[in-house]
GUTIZA-521680 format. One record per residue (C-alpha): residue in one letter; x, y, z; residue number from 1. Coordinates in nm, 4 decimals, m for minus. Layout:
N
 res        u        v        w   n
   A        X        Y        Z NUM
...
//
This chain:
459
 res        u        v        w   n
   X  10.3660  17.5123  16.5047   1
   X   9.9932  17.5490  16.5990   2
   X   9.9638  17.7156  16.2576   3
   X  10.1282  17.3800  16.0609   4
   X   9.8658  17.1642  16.2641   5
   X   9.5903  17.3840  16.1408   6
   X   9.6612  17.3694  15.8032   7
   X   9.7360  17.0394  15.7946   8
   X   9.3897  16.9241  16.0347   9
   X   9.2431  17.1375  15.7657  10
   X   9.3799  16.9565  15.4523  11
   X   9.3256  16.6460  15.6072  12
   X   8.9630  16.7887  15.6337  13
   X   8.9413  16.8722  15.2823  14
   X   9.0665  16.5527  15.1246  15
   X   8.8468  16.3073  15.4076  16
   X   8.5216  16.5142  15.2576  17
   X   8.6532  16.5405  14.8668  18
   X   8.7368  16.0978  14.9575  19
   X   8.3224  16.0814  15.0806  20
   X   8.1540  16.2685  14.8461  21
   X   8.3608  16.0579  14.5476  22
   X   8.2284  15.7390  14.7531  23
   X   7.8422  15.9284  14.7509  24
   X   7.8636  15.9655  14.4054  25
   X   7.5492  15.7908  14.2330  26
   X   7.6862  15.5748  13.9543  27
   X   7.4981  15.5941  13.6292  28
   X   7.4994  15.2883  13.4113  29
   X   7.5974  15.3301  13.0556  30
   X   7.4295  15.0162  12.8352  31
   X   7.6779  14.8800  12.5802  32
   X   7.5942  14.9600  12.2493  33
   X   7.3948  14.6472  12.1068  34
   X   7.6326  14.4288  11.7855  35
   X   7.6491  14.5974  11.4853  36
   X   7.5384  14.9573  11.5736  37
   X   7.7709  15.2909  11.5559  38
   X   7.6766  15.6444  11.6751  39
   X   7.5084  15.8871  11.4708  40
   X   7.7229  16.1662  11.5084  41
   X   7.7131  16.4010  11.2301  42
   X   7.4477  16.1548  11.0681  43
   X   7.3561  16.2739  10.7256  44
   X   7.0601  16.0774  10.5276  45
   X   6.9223  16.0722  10.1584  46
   X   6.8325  16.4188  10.0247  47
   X   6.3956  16.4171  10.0572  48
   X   6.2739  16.7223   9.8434  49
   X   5.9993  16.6967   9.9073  50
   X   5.8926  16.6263  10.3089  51
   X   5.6215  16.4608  10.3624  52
   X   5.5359  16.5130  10.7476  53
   X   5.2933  16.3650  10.9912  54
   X   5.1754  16.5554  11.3188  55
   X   5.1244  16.3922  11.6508  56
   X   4.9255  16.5947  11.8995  57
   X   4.7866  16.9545  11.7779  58
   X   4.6778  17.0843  12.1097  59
   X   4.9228  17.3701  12.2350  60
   X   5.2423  17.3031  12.0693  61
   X   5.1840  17.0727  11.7538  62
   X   4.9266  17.3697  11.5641  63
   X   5.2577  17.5985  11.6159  64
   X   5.4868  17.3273  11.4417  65
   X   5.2017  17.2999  11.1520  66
   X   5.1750  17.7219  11.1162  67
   X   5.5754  17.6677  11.0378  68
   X   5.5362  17.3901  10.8357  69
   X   5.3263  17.5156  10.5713  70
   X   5.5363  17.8338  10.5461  71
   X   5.7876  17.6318  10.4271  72
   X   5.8684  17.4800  10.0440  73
   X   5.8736  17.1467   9.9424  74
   X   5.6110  17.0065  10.2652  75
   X   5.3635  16.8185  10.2528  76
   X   5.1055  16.7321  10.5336  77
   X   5.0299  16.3753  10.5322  78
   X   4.8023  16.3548  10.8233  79
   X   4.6948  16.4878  11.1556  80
   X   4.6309  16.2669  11.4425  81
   X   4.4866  16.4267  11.8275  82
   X   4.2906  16.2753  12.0933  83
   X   4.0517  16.5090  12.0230  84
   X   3.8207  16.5283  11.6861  85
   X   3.8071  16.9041  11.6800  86
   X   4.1946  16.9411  11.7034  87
   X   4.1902  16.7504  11.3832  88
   X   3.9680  16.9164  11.2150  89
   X   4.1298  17.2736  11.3371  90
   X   4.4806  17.1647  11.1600  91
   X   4.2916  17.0494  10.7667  92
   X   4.1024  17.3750  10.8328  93
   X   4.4045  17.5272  10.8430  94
   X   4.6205  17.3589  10.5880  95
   X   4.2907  17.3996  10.3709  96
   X   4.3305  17.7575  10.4281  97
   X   4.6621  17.8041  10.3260  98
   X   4.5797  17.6098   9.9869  99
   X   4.7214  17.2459  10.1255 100
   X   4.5322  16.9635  10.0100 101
   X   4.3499  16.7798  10.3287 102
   X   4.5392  16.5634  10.5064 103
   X   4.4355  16.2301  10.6852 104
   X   4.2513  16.2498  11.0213 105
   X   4.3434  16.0351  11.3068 106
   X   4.1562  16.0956  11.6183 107
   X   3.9136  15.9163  12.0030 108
   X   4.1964  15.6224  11.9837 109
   X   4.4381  15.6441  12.2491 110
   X   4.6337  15.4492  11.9771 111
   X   4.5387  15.6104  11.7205 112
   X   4.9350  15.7369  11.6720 113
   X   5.0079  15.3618  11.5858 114
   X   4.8284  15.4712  11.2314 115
   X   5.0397  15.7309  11.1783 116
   X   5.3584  15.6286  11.2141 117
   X   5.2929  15.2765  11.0044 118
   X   5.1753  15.5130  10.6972 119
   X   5.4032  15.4082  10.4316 120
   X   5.4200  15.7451  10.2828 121
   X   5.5090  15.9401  10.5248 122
   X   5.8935  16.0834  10.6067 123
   X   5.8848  16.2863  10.9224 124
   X   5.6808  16.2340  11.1906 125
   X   5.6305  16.5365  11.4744 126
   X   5.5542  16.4642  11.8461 127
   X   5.4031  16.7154  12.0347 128
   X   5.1653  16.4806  12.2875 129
   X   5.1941  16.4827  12.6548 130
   X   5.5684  16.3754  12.7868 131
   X   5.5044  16.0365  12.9096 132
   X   5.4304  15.9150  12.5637 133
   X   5.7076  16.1235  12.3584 134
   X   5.9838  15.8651  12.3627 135
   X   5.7407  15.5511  12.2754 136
   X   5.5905  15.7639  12.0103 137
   X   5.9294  15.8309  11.8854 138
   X   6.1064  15.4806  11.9192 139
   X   5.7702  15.3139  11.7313 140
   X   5.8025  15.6101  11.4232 141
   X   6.1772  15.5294  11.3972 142
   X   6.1142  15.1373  11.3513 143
   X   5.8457  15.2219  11.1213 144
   X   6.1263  15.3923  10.8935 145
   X   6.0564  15.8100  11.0301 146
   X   6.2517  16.0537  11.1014 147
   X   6.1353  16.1733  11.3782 148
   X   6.1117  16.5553  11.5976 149
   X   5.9596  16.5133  11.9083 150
   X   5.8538  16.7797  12.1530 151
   X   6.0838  16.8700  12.4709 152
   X   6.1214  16.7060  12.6895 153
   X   6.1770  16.3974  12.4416 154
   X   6.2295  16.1691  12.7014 155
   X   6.1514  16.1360  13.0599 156
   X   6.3491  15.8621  13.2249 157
   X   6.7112  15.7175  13.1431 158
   X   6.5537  15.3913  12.9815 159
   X   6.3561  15.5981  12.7674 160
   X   6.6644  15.7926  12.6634 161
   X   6.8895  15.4732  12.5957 162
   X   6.5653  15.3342  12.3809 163
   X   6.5700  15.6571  12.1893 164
   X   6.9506  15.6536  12.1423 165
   X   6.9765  15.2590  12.0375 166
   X   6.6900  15.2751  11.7720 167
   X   6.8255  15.6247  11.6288 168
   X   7.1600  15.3872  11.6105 169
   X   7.0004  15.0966  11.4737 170
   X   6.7570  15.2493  11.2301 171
   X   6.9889  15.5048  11.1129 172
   X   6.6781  15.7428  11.1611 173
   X   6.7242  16.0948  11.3054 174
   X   6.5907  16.1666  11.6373 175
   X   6.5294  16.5699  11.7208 176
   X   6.4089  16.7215  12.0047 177
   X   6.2558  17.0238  11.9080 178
   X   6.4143  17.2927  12.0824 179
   X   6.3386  17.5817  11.9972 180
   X   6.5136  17.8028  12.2632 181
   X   6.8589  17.7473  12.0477 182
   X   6.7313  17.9705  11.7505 183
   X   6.6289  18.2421  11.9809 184
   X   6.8100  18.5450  11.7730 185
   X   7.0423  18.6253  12.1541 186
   X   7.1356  18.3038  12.1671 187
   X   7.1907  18.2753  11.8064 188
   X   7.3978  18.5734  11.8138 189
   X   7.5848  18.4506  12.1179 190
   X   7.6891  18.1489  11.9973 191
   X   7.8391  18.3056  11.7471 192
   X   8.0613  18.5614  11.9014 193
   X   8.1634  18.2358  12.1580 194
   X   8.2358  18.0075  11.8824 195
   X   8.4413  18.3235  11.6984 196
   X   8.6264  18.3806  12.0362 197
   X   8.4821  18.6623  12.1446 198
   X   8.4326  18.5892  12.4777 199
   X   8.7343  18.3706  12.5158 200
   X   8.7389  18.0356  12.6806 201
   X   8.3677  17.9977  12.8215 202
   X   8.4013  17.8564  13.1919 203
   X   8.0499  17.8945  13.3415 204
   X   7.6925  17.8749  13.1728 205
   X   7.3610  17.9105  13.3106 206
   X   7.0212  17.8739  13.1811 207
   X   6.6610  17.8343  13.3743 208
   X   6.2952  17.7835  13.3070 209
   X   6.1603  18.0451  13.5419 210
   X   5.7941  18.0373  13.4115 211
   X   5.4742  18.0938  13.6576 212
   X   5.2249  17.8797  13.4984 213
   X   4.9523  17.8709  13.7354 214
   X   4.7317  18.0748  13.5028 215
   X   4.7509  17.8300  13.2304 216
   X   4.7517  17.4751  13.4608 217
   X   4.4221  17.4559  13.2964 218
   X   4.5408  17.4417  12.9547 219
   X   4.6864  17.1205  12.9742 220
   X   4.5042  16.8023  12.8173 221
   X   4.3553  16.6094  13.1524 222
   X   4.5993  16.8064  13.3540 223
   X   4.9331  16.6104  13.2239 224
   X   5.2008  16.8746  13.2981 225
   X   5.0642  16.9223  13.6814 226
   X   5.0279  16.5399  13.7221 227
   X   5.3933  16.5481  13.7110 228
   X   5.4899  16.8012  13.9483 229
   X   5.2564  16.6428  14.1925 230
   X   5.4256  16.3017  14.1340 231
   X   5.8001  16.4017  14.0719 232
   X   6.0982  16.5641  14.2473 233
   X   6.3508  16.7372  13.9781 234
   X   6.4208  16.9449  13.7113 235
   X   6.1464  16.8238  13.5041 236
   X   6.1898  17.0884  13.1922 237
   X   6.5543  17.1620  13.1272 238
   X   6.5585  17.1785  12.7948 239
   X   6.5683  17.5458  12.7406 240
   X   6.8147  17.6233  12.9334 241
   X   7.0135  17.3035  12.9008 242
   X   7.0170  17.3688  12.4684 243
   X   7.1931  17.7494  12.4647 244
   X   7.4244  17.6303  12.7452 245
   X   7.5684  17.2996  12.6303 246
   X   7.6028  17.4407  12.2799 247
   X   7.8105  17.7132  12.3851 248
   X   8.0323  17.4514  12.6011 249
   X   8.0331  17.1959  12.2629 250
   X   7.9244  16.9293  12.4836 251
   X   7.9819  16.6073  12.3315 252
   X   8.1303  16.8021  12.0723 253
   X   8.4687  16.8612  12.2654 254
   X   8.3746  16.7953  12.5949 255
   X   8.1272  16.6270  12.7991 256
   X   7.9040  16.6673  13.1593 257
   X   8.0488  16.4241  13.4338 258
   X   7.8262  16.4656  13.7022 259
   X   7.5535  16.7256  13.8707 260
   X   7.3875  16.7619  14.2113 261
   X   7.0820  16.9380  14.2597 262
   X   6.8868  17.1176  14.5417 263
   X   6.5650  17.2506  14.5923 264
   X   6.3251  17.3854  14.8373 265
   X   6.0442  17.2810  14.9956 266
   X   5.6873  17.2543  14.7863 267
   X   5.4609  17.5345  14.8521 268
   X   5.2953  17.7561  14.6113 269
   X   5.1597  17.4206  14.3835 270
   X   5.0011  17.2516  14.6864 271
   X   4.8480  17.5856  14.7890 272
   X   4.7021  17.6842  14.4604 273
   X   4.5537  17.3006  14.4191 274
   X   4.3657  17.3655  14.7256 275
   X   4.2440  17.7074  14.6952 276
   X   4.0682  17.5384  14.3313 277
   X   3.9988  17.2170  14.3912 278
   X   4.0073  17.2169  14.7999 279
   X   4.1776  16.9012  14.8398 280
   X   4.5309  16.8816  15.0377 281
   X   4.7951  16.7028  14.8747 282
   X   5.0528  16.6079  15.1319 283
   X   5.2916  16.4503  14.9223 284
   X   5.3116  16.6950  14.6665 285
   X   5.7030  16.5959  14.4700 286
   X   5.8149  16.8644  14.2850 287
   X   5.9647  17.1863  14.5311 288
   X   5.8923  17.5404  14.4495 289
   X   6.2485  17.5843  14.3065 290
   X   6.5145  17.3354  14.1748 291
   X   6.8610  17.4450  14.1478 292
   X   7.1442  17.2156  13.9680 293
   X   7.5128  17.2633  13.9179 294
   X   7.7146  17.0416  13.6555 295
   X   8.0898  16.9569  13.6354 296
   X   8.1894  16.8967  13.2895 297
   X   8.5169  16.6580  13.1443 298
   X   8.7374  16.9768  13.0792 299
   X   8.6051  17.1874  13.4346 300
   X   8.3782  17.3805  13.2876 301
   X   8.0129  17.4344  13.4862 302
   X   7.6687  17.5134  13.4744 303
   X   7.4006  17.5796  13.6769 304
   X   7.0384  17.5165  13.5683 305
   X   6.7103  17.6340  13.7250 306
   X   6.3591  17.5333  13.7292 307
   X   6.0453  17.7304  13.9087 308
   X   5.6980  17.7508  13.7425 309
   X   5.5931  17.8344  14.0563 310
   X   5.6836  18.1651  14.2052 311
   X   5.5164  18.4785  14.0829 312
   X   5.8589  18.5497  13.8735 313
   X   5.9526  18.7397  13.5701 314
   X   5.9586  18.4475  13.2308 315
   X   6.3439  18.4107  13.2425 316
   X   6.5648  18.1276  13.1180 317
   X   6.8135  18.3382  13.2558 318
   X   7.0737  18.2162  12.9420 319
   X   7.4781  18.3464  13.1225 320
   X   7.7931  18.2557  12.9063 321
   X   8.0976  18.3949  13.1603 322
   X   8.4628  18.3842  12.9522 323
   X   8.8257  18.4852  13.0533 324
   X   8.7316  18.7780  12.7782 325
   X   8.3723  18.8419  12.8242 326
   X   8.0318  18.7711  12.9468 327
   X   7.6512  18.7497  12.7876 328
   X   7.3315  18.8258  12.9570 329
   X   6.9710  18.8067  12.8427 330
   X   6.7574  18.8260  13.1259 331
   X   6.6367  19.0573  13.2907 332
   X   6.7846  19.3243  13.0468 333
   X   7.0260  19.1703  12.7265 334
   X   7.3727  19.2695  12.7447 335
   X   7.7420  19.2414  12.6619 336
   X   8.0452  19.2473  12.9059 337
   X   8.3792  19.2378  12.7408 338
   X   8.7314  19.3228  12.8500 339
   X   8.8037  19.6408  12.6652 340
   X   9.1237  19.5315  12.4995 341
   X   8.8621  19.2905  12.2952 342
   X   8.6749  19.5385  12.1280 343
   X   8.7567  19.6897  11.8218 344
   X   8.8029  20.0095  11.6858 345
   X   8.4678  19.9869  11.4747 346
   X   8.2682  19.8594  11.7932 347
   X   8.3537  20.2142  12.0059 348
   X   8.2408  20.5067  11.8583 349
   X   8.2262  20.6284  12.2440 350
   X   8.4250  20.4156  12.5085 351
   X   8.5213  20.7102  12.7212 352
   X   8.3483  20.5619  13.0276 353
   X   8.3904  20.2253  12.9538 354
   X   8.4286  19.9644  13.2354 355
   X   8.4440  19.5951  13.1926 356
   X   8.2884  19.5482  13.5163 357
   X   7.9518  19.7068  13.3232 358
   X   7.7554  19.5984  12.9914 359
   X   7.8627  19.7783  12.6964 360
   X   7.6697  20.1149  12.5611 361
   X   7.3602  20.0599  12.3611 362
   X   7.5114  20.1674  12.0684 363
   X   7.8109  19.8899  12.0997 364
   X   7.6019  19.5811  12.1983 365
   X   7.3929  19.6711  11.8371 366
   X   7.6725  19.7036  11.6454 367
   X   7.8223  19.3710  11.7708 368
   X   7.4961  19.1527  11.7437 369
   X   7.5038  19.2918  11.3494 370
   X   7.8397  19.1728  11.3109 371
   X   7.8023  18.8381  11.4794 372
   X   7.4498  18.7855  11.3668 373
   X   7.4275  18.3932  11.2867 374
   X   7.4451  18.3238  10.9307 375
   X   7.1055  18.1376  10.9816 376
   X   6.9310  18.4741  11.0919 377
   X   7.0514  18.6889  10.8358 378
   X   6.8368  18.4456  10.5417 379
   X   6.5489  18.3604  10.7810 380
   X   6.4808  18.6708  10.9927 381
   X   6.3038  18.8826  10.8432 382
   X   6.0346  18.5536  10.7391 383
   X   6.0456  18.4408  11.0817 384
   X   5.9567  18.7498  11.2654 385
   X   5.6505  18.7371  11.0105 386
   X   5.5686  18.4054  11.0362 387
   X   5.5971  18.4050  11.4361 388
   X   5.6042  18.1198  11.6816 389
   X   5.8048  18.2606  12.0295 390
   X   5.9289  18.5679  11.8189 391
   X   6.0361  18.3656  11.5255 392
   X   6.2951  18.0882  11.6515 393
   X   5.9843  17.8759  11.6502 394
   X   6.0216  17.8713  11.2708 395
   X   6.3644  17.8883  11.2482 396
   X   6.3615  17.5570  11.4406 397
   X   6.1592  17.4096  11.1751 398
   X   6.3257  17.5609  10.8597 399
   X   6.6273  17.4642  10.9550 400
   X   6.5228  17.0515  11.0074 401
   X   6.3072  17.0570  10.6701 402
   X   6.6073  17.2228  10.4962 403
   X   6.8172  16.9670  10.6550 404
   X   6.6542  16.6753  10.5331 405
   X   6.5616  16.8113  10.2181 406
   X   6.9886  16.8753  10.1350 407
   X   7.0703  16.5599  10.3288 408
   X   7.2465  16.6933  10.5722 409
   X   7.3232  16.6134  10.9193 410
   X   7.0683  16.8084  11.1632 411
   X   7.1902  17.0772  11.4109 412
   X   7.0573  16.9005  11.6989 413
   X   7.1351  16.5001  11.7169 414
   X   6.9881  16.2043  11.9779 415
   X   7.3021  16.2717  12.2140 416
   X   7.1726  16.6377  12.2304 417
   X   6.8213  16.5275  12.3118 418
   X   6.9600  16.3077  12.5890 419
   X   7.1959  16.5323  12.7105 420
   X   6.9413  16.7554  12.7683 421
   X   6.6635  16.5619  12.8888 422
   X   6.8725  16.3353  13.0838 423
   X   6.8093  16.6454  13.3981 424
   X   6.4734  16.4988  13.4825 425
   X   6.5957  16.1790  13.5748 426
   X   6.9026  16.2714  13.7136 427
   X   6.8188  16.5340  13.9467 428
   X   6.5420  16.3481  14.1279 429
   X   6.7408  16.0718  14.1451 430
   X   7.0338  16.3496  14.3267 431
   X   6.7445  16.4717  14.5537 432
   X   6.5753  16.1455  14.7009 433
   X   6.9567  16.1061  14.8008 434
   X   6.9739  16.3992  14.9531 435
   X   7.1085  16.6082  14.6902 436
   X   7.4240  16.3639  14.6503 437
   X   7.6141  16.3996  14.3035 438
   X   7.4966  16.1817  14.0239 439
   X   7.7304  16.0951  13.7348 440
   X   7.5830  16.1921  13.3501 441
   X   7.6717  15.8833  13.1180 442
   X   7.8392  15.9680  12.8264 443
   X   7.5500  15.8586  12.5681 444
   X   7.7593  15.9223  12.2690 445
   X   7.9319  15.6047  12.4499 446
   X   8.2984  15.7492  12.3661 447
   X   8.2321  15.9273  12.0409 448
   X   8.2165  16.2674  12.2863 449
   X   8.5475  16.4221  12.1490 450
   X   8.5059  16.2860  11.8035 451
   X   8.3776  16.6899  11.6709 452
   X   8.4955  16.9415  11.7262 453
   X   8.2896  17.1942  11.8145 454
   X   7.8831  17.2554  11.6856 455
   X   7.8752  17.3500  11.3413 456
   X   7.5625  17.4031  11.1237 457
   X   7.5136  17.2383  10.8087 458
   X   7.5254  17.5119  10.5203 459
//
């Protein structure tokens, strides 16, 4: 009898606490599409042979995008535009170098972008500015008539990412975020053996942006990117991990994120460094040392993202696919975990010792990243490893928009993705002033979410 009562005082328990945290949840608002706009899933535009591209901010990321630019046929630079003159100058020495005609210089003004995006001969613009101005930059270039591919994170807070969404809509422009971390040749590879079934159905994914930067605070223009840790809670950069993760789970593409909570701890290591340089205190220092957030998607699949660019960590963006048939691993150490009835004969020359509970042998995890290399490596590796940028992905990133716009065909990353992925920073601040409460994730493809069916890359 006493037993009953337990389990039932324990039930009873279970469903009071499952009833309060449904009544916790943090609503999200989801504007209705304005008259006369549809999504832009799949959105394919008129064929531009010819690209003629515009850069936004060459201080650390922009002279990357231009080093991958001119590597690539059928560009040309329009103009360069920096707060700062020499930045300028740096990119038309540059194009100059490679035998590229100099392009216009736009420079001092803090609107000096304004220029650039109202030059009538001009296709693409790039972003690659400070993050507070990405998503105005972006929303201006698309009512100007530009594509545009703007820097992560594209967008910082929900109205930003509902402004970027409605003018993509509206102006039937596309809107990338440049994320780079999807062409990584793992991921690449990955994605490929998940979409092929290799790993079976994909439950869990997990991705992070482990990076200490306190060497390179300094590197930032007037000290933007530690601004915002001093004056926000959250997972502020996502994007790398969010990217590999969703595209292995097809979100929007099949299924969608319903809700997340996050944690984190206490700020320490920021604070302390900002006072051993500077000697001020800064008491209400935001951003914690380490943010952790889990997400519930539509079809009960998760993910759990992490953030810390403050702890004397190993770079990881830890990047975990975990299937009913296998699971993928790139940090610390890459590897490959499948159940042995899914490997075939031509993957084990040696499978003696074998254990699913262990990566595979060397000798197996090379021979199946040949035969699932992504059909986009095998054409662009060798050229990206040469050109560079983060290993290569870097260029792959850009290759692969130019190439899209130049065949007219939809991109392989759309505005949904962008807000998808952005949509953390936001969102998990907003789940930690409430005491790490769980915060519903709109569904900005506003019902289209199970239109696709599954990510597929334009050929």
């Amino acid at each position: 009898m006493k037993s009953s009562i337990s389990k039932f005082f324990l039930i009873a328990c279970l469903l009071v606490g499952w009833a309060n945290a449904s009544a916790q949840m943090i609503k999200t608002p989801t504007p209705k599409r304005p008259k006369g706009q549809t999504d832009v899933l799949s959105l394919a535009t008129a064929p531009l042979p010819t690209v003629r591209v515009a850069f936004i901010g060459l201080g650390m990321r922009g002279p990357g995008h231009l080093e991958s630019v001119i590597n690539i046929p059928g560009v040309e630079v329009v103009a360069v535009c920096d707060m700062l003159e020499k930045n300028t100058k740096s990119a038309n020495e540059r194009l100059v170098k490679a035998g590229f005609p100099k392009a216009l210089e736009f420079f001092g003004d803090e609107n000096a972008w304004r220029k650039v995006t109202a030059l009538p001969n001009v296709d693409l613009v790039y972003i690659s500015t400070d993050w507070k101005t990405h998503a105005k930059m972006g929303v201006q270039a698309m009512k100007d008539g530009k594509h545009v591919a703007i820097e992560v994170p594209a967008a910082m807070t929900m109205e930003e990412i509902w402004d970027l969404i409605n003018t993509s809509e509206k102006t039937r422009k596309h809107c990338m975020q440049l994320e780079n971390c999807v062409y990584d040749f793992f991921e690449l590879t990955t994605l490929n053996m998940a979409q092929q079934g290799v790993f079976g159905d994909i439950l869990h994914a997990e991705g992070a942006y482990i990076h200490n930067l306190e060497p390179f605070w300094g590197d930032y223009w007037n000290n933007w990117r530690l601004d915002y840790n001093v004056k926000h809670r959250g997972d502020i950069y996502a994007t790398h991990g969010m990217g590999p993760a969703c595209q292995a789970l097809n979100i929007h593409r099949g299924d969608k994120m319903n809700y997340l909570v996050s944690m984190d701890t206490k700020a320490v290591s920021i604070p302390a460094f900002i006072k051993e340089k500077t000697g001020k205190e800064l008491k209400d220092f935001k951003n914690g040392d380490h943010t952790m957030t889990m997400i519930k998607t539509e079809k009960g699949k998760t993910i759990q993202i992490q953030h810390d660019v403050a702890s004397p960590r190993p770079y990881s963006r830890m990047y975990q696919l975990t299937g009913t048939k296998g699971f993928a691993n790139k940090y610390p150490s890459e590897g490959y975990a499948l159940d042995s009835k899914e490997i075939s004969a031509d993957l084990k020359p040696n499978h003696e010792n074998f254990s699913a509970h262990s990566f595979v042998p060397a000798d197996v995890k090379k021979a199946l990243m040949e035969k699932y290399k992504h059909p986009i490596a095998v054409g662009l590796e060798e050229k990206a490893k040469k050109v560079g940028g983060h290993g290569g992905m870097d260029f792959i990133l850009n290759y692969r928009l130019i190439y899209c716009l130049q065949n007219g065909l939809p991109l392989d990353m759309d505005v949904y993705d962008l807000a998808e992925w952005s949509c953390l920073a936001p969102l998990t601040e907003l789940s930690l002033e409430k005491g790490s409460v769980p915060v519903e994730i709109p569904d900005f493809t506003r019902g289209g979410w199970n239109k696709l069916k599954g990510l597929e890359f334009a050929k």
